[in-house]
N, CA, C and O atoms as a DFTB+ gen file, in Angstrom:
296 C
 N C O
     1  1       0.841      -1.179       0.000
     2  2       0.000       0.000       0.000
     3  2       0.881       1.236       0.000
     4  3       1.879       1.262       0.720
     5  1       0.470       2.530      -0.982
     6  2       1.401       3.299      -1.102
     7  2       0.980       4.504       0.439
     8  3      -0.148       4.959       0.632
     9  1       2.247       4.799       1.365
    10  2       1.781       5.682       2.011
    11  2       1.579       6.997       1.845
    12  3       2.126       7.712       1.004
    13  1       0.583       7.392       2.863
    14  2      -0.884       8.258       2.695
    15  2      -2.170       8.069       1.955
    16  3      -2.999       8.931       1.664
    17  1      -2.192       6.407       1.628
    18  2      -3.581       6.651       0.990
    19  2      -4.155       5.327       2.339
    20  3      -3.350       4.673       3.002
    21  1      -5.507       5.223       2.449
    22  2      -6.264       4.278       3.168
    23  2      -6.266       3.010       3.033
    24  3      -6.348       2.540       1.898
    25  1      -6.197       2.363       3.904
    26  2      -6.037       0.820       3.294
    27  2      -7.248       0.668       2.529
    28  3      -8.279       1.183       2.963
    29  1      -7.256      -0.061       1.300
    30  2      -8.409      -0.575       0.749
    31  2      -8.719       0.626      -0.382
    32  3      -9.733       0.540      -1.074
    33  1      -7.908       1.607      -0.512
    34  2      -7.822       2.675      -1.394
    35  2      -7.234       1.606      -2.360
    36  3      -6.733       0.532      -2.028
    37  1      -7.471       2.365      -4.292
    38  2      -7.004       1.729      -5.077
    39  2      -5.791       2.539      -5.131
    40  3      -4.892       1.822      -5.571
    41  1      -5.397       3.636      -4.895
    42  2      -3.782       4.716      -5.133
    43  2      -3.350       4.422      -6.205
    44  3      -2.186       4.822      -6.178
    45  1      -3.635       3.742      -7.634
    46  2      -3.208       3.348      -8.514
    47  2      -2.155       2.725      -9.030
    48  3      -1.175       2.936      -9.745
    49  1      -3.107       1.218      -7.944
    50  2      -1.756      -0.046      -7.780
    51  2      -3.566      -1.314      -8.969
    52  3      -4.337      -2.121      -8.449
    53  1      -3.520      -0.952     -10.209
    54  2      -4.289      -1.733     -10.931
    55  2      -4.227      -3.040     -10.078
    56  3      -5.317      -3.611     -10.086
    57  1      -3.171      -3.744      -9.270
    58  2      -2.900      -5.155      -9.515
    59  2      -4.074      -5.470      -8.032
    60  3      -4.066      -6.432      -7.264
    61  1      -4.915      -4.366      -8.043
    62  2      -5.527      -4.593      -6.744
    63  2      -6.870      -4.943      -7.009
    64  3      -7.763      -4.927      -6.161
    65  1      -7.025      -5.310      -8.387
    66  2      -8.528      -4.795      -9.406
    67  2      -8.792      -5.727     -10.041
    68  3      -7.873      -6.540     -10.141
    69  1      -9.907      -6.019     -10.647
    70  2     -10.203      -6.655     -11.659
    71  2     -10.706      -6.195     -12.368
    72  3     -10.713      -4.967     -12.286
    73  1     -11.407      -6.790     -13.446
    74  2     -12.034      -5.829     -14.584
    75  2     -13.485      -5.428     -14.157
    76  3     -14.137      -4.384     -14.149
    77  1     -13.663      -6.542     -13.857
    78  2     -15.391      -6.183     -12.586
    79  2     -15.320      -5.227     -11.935
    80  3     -16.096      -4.328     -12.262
    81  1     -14.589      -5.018     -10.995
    82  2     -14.395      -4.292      -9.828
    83  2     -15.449      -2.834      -9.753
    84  3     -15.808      -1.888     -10.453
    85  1     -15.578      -3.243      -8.793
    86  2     -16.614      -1.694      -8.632
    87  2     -15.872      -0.772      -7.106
    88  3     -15.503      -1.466      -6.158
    89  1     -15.734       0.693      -7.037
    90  2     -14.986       1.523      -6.444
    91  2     -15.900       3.030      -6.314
    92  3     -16.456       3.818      -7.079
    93  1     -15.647       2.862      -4.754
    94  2     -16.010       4.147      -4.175
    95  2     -15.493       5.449      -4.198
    96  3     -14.277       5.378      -4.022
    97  1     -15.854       6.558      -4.329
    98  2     -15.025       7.863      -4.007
    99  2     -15.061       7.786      -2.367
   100  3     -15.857       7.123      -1.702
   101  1     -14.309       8.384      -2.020
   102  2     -13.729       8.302      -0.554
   103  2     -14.692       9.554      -0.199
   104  3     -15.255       9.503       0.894
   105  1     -14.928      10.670      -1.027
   106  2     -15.253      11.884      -0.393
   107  2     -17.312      12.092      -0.609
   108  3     -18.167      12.233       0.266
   109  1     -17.442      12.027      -2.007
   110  2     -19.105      11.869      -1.784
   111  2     -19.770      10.280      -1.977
   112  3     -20.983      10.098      -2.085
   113  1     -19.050       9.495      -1.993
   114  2     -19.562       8.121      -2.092
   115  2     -20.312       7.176      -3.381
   116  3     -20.911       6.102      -3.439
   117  1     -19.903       8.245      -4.346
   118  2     -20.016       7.801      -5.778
   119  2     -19.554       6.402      -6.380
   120  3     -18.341       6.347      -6.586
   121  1     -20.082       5.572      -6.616
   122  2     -19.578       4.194      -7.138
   123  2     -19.525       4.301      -8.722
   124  3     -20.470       4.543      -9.474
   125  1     -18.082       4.041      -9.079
   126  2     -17.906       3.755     -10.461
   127  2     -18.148       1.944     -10.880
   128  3     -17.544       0.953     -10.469
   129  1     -19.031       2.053     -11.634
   130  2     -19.498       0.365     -12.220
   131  2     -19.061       0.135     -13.204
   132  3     -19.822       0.698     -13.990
   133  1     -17.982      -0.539     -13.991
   134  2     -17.678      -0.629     -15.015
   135  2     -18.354      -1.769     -15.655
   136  3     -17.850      -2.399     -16.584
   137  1     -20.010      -2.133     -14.916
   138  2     -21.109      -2.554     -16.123
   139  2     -21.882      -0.960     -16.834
   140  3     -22.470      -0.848     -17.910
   141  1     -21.645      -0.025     -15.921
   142  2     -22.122       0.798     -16.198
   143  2     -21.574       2.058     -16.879
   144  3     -22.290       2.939     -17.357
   145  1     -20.345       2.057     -16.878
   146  2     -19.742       3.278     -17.386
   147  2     -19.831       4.536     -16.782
   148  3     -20.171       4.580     -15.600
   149  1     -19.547       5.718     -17.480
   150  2     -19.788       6.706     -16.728
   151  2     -20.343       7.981     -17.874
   152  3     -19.533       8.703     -18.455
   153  1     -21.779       8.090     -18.057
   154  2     -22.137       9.272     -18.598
   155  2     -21.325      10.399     -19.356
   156  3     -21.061      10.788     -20.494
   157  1     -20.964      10.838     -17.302
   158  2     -20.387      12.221     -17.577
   159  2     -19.147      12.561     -18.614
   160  3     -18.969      13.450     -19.447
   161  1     -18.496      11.602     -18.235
   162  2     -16.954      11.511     -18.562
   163  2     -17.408      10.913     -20.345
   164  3     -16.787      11.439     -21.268
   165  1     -18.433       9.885     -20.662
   166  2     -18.179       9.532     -21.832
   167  2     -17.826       8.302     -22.132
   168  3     -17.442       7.900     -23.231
   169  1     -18.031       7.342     -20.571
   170  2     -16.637       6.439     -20.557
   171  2     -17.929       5.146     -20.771
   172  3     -18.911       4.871     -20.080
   173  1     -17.443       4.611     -21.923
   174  2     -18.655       3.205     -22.303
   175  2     -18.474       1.944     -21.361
   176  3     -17.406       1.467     -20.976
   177  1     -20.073       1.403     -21.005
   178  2     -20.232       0.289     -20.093
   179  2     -19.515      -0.466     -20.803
   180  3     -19.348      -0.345     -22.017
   181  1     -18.754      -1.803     -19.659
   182  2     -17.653      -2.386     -20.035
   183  2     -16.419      -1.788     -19.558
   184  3     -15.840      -2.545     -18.780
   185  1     -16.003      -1.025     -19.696
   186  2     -14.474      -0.371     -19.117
   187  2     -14.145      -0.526     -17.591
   188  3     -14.932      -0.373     -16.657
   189  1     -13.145      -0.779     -17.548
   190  2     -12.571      -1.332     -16.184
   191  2     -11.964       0.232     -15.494
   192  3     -11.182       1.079     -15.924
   193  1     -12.693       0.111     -14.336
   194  2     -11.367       1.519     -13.392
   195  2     -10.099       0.919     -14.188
   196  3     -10.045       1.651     -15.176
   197  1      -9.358       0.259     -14.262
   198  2      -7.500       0.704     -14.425
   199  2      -7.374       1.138     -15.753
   200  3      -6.289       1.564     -16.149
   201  1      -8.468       1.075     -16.575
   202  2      -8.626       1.387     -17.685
   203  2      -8.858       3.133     -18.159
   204  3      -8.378       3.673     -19.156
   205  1      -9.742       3.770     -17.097
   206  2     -10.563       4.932     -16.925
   207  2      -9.214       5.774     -17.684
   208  3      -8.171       5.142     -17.513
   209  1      -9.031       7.035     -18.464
   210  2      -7.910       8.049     -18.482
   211  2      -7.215       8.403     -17.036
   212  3      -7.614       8.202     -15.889
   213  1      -6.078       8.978     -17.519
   214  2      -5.791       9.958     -16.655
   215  2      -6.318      10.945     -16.017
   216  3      -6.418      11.226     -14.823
   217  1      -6.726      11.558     -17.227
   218  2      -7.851      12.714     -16.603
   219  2      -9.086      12.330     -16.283
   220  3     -10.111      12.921     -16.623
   221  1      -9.028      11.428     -15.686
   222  2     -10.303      10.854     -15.100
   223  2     -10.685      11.252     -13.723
   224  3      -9.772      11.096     -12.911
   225  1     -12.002      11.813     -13.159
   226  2     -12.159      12.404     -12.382
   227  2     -13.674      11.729     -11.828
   228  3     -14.413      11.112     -12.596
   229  1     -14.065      12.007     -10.051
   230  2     -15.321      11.264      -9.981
   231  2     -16.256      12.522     -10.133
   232  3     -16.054      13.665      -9.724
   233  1     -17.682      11.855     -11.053
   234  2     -18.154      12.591     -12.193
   235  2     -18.719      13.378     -10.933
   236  3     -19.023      14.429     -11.498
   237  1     -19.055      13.563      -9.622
   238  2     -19.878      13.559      -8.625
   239  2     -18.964      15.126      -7.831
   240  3     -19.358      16.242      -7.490
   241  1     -17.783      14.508      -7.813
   242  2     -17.168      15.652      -6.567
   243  2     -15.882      16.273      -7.136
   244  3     -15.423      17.216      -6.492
   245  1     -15.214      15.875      -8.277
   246  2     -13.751      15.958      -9.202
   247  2     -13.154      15.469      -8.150
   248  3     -12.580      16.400      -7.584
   249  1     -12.960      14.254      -7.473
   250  2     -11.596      13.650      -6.497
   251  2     -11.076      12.661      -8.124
   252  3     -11.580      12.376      -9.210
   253  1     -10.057      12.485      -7.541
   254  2      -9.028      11.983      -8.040
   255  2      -9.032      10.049      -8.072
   256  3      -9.289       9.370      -7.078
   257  1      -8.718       9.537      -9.321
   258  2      -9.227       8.068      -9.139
   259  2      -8.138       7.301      -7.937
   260  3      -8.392       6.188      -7.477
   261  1      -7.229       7.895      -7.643
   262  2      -6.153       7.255      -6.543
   263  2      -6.933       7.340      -5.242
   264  3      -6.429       6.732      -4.298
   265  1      -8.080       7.990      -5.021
   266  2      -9.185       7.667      -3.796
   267  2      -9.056       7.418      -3.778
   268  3      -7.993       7.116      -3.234
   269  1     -10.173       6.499      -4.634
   270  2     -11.334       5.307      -4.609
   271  2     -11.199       4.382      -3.789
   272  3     -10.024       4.014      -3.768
   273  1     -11.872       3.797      -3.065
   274  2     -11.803       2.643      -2.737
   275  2     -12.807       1.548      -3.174
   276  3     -14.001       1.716      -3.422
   277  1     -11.817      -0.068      -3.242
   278  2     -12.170      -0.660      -3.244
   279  2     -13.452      -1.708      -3.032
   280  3     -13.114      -2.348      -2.036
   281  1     -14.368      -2.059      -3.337
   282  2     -15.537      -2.317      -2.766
   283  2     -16.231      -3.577      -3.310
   284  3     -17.203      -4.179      -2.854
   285  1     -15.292      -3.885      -4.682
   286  2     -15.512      -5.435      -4.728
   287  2     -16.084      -5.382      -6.445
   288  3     -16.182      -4.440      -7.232
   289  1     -16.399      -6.895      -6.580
   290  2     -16.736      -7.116      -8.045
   291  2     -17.925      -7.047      -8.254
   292  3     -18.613      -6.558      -7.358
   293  1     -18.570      -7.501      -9.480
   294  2     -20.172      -7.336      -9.278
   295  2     -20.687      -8.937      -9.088
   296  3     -21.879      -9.185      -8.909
């Protein structure tokens, strides 16, 4: 785990993920579903968080995808 982020944070260690994986924002509690994609951003159902851009942001609060936490597959 990289320090300063929460245990169970993804900090953008992919090898913590799967392609399922579904992930919380730490700050308004936004879940990214990659059955679902993401509207805002553009980002088509199917796409995995380790996949998301760089400039990828949660569509909800702009935190940063190195939040997120972890929260499991579908």
């Amino acid at each position: 785990m990289s320090e300063g982020f929460f245990a169970g944070s993804y900090g953008g260690d992919a090898s913590k993920i799967g392609p399922a994986t579904r992930l919380e924002c730490k700050i308004c509690w936004h879940v990214y579903d990659p059955a679902e994609g993401d509207d805002y951003w553009q980002i088509p159902a199917g796409t995995p968080f380790a996949a998301l851009p760089d400039h990828w942001t949660c569509p909800e609060c702009d935190a940063s995808k190195d939040g997120f936490m972890v929260i499991g597959d579908a």
